[in-house]
N, C-alpha and C positions, 0 to 999 in steps of 0.2 A: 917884218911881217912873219918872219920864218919861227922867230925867238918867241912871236905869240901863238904862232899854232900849234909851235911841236910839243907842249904838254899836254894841248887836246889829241894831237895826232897819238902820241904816245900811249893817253889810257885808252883811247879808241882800238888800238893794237892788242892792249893787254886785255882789253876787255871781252873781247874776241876769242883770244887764246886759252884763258883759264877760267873755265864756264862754272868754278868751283866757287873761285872768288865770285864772280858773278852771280850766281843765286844766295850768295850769302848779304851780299851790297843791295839788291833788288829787296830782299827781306826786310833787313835791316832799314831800308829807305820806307816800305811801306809803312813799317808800323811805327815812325817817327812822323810821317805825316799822318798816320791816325791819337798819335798821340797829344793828350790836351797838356803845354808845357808851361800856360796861364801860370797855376801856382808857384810852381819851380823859378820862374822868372821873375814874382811877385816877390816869393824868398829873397833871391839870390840879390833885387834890387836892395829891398829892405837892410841886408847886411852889408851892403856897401855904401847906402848912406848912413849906418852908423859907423862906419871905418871912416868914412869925409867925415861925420862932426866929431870925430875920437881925435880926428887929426887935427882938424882946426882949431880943437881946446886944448889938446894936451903932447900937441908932438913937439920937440925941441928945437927952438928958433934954430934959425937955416937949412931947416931940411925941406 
């Protein structure tokens, strides 16, 4: 139980301590939750299934 909490116990400590990093991560979280990352993710799926059929047609048997 110890080995699961002490890396929440640990940023809970640091988060505490360095109120610098703190308004930088508080920032940075708000505006990734206002962020719309639909396309970005529509992208990013889009070019990995053309990396799976690139693979499946043309990559060299036993890899």
């Amino acid at each position: 139980m110890l080995a699961l909490s002490a890396p929440f116990l640990a940023l809970s400590w640091v988060w505490t301590k360095i109120p610098s990093v703190t308004a930088r991560v508080v920032g940075f979280y708000s505006k990734a939750a206002k962020w719309d990352y639909r396309r970005t993710l529509a992208i990013l799926l889009a070019v990995a299934g053309i990396l799976f059929l690139w693979l499946a047609f043309f990559a060299p048997p036993g890899l």
